[in-house]
C-alpha positions as CSV (number, residue, x, y, z in Angstrom):
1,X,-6.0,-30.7,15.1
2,X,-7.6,-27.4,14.9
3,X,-9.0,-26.3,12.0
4,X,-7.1,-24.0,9.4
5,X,-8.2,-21.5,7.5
6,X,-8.0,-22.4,3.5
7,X,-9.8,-18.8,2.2
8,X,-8.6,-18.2,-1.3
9,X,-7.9,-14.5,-2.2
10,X,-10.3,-13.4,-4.9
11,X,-9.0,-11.7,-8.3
12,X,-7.5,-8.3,-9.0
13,X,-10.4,-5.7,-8.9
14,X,-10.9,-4.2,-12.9
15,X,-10.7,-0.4,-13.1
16,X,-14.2,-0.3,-14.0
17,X,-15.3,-1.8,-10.1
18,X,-12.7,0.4,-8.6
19,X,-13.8,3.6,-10.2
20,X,-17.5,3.0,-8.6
21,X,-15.9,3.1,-5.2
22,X,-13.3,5.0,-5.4
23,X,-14.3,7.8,-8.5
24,X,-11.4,9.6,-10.5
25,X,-10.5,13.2,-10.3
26,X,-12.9,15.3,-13.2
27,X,-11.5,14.5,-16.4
28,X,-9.5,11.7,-15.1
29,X,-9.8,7.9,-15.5
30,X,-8.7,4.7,-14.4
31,X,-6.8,2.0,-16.7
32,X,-5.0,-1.7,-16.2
33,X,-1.8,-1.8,-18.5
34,X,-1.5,-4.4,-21.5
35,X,1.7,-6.1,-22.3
36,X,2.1,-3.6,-24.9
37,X,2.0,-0.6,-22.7
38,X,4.6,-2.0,-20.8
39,X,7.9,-0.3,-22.5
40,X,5.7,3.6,-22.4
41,X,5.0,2.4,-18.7
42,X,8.9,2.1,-17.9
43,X,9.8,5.0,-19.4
44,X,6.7,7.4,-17.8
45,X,7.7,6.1,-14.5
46,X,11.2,6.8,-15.0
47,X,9.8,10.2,-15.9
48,X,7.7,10.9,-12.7
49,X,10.0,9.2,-10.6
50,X,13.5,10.1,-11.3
51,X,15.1,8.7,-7.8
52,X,13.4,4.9,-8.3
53,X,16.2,4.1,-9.9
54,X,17.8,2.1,-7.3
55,X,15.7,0.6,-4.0
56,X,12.4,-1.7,-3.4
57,X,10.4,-0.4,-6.3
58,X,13.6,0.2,-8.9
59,X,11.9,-3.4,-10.3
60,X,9.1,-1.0,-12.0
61,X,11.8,0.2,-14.4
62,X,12.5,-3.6,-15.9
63,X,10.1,-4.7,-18.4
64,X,10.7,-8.7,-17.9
65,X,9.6,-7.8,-13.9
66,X,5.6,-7.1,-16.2
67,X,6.0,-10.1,-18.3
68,X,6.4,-12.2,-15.1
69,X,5.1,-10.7,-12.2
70,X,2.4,-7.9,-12.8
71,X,-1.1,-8.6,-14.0
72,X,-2.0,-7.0,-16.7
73,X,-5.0,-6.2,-18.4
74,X,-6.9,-9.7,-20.9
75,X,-5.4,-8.8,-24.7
76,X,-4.2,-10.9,-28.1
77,X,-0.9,-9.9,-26.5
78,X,-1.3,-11.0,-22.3
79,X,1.1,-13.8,-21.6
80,X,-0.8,-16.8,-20.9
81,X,-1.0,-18.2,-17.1
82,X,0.6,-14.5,-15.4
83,X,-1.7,-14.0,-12.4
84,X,0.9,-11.8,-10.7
85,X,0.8,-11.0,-7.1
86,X,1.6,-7.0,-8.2
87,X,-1.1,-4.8,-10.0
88,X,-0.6,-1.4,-11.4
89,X,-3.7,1.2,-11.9
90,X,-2.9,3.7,-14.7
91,X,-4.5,7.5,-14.5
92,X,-5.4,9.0,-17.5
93,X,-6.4,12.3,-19.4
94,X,-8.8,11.2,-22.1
95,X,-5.1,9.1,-23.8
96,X,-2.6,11.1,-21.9
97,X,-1.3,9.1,-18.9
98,X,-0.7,11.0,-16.2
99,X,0.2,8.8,-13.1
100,X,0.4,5.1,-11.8
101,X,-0.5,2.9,-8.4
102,X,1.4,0.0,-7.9
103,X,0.4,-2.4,-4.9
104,X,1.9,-6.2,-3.7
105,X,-0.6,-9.1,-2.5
106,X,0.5,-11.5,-0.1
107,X,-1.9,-14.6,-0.8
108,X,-0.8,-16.4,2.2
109,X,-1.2,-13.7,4.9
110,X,-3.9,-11.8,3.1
111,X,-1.9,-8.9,3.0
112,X,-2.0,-5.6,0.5
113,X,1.5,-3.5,0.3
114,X,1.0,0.0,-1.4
115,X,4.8,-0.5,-3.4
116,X,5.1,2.8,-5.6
117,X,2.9,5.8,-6.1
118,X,3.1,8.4,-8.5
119,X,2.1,11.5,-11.0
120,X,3.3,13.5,-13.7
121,X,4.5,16.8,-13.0
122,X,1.8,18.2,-15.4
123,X,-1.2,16.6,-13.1
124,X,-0.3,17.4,-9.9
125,X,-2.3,19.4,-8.0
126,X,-5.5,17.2,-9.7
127,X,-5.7,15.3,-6.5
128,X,-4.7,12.6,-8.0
129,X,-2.4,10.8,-4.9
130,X,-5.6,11.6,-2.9
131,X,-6.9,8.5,-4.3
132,X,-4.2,6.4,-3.7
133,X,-4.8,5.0,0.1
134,X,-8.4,4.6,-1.0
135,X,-8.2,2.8,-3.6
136,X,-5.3,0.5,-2.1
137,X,-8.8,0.1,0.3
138,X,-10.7,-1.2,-2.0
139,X,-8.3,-3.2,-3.2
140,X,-7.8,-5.1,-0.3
141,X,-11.7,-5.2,0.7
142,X,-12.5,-6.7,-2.7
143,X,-9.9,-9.3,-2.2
144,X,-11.0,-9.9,1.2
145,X,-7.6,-8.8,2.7
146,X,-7.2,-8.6,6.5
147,X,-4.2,-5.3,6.3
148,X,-2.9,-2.9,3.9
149,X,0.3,-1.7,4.6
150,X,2.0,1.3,3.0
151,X,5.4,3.6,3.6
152,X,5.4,7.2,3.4
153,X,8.2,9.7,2.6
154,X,9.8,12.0,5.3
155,X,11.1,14.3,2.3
156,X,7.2,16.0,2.3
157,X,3.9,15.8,4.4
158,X,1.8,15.2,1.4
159,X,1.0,11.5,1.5
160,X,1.5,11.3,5.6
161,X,-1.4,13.2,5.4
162,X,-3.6,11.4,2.8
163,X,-2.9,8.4,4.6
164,X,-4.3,10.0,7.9
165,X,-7.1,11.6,6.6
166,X,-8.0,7.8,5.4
167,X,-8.2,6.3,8.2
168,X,-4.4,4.5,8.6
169,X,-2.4,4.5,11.5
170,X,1.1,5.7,11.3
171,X,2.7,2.7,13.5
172,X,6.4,3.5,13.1
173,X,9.2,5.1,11.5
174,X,11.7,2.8,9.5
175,X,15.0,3.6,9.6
176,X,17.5,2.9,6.0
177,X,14.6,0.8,4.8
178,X,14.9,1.2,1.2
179,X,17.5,3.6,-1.0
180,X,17.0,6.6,-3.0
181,X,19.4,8.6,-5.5
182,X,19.0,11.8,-4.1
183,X,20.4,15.2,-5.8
184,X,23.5,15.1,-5.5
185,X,23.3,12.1,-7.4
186,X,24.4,10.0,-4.8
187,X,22.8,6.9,-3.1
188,X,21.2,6.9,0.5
189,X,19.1,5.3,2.8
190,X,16.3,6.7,3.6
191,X,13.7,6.7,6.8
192,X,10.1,6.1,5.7
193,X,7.0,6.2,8.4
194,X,5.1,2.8,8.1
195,X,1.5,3.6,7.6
196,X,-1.1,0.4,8.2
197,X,-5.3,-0.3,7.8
198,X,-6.6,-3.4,9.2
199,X,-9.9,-4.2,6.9
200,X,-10.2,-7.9,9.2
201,X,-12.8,-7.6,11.9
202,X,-11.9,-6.9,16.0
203,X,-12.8,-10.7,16.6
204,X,-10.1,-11.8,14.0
205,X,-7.2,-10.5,15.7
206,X,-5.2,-12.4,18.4
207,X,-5.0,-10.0,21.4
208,X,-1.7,-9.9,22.9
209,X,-0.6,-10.7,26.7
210,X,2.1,-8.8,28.4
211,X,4.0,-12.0,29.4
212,X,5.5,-11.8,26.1
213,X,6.9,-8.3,25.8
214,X,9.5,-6.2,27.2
215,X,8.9,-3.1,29.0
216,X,10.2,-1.2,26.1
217,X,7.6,-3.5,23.8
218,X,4.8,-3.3,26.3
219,X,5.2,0.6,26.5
220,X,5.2,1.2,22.4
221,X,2.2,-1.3,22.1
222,X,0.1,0.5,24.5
223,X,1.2,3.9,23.1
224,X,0.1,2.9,19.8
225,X,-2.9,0.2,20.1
226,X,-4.4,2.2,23.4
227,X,-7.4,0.5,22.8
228,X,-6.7,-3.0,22.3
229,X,-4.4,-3.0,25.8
230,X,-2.9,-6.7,26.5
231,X,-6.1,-8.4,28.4
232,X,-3.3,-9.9,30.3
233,X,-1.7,-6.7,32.6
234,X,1.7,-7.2,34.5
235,X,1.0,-6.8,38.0
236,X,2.3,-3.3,39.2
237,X,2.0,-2.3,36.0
238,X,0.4,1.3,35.0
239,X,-1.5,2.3,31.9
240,X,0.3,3.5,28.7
241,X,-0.8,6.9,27.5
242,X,-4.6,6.9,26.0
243,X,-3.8,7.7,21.8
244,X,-6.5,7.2,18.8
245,X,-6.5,4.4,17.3
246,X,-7.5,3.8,13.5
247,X,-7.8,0.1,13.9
248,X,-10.8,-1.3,13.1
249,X,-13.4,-3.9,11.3
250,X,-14.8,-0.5,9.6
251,X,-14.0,-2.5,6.1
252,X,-15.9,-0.8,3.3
């Protein structure tokens, strides 16, 4: 029997280790919520985020999903044995909050997912969601995740863009993956690109043959992994188009 990999998934960074990596904004700082910041926390993100109220991250509006799933900062008030597989960063003006991070860790596959992401209107323009993919980075390296995988709105090119200055790859386009109240007031699904960052090294992944895929597979994979072509060709078969590719062991 081969031998299987039993690598535990060390603890939620503190906002102290992720501000030496990944520095605040001037006059901005980092924070990890208490149990009793938790009703102010529902109620600012309602605030920032009007159209969460239905979809994937609509559980950041319910108070119980913090008492039994986030982990929150050590206090008289913490609820005792919560290590929750979400964490939410707070950003702060001196007391003033003035946005929130909220990411997902998969233990099993060693896997980060960037959930929710957002800032008061009063703070924008701070360069606040410039920090997000990076610190969702050092997330994952400090945990000794192999991915970090995040979704991007169509609705503006802002955080497409933060995502590809960082490094990600934008590896697809979901179609009706999640649901947003839009203004009108009505409900819809909405398309989201799928951005990803591998922090595992090259020699960790399993490099794909072409016996496997279809033509329609084999032509999207070489499109978007141009570098790491199946070792395997079909013979006959020609080259995909040559794109960059943000994959990498770069983990920092």
């Amino acid at each position: 029997m081969s031998a299987v990999s039993t690598d535990r998934v060390a603890a939620w960074p503190t906002a102290a280790q992720l501000a030496q990596q990944v520095p605040a904004p001037e006059g901005y700082h980092y924070a990890v919520p208490t149990l009793a910041d938790v009703p102010a926390l529902v109620r600012a993100v309602d605030d920032w985020f009007p159209g969460l109220a239905v979809g994937n991250a609509s559980c950041f509006l319910r108070e119980p999903f913090y008492t039994g799933q986030v982990h929150l900062a050590n206090g008289p008030d913490t609820p005792e044995g919560v290590d929750g597989n979400f964490f939410v960063l707070l950003f702060k003006q001196d007391a003033e909050w003035a946005g929130m991070l909220a990411v997902e860790r998969d233990r099993d596959s060693q896997v980060l997912y960037g959930r929710v992401g957002t800032v008061g209107l009063a703070h924008r323009g701070a360069g606040l969601s410039k920090t997000f993919a990076p610190l969702m980075e050092a997330m994952g390296v400090a945990m000794g995740m192999g991915m970090i995988y995040s979704l991007a709105t169509l609705k503006a090119p802002h955080m497409q863009r933060s995502f590809e200055r960082a490094g990600w790859q934008l590896v697809g386009v979901m179609p009706g993956f999640d649901r947003e109240v839009v203004e009108s007031g009505a409900v819809k699904r909405v398309f989201e690109a799928i951005y990803v960052k591998v922090l595992a090294a090259q020699a960790e992944l399993l490099h794909p043959g072409t016996q496997g895929m279809t033509p329609a597979t084999r032509s999207l994979f070489r499109l978007l992994y141009a570098a790491d072509a199946p070792a395997t060709p079909d013979p006959g078969s020609t080259p995909g188009p040559v794109t960059p590719n943000a994959q990498g062991g770069d983990a920092r």
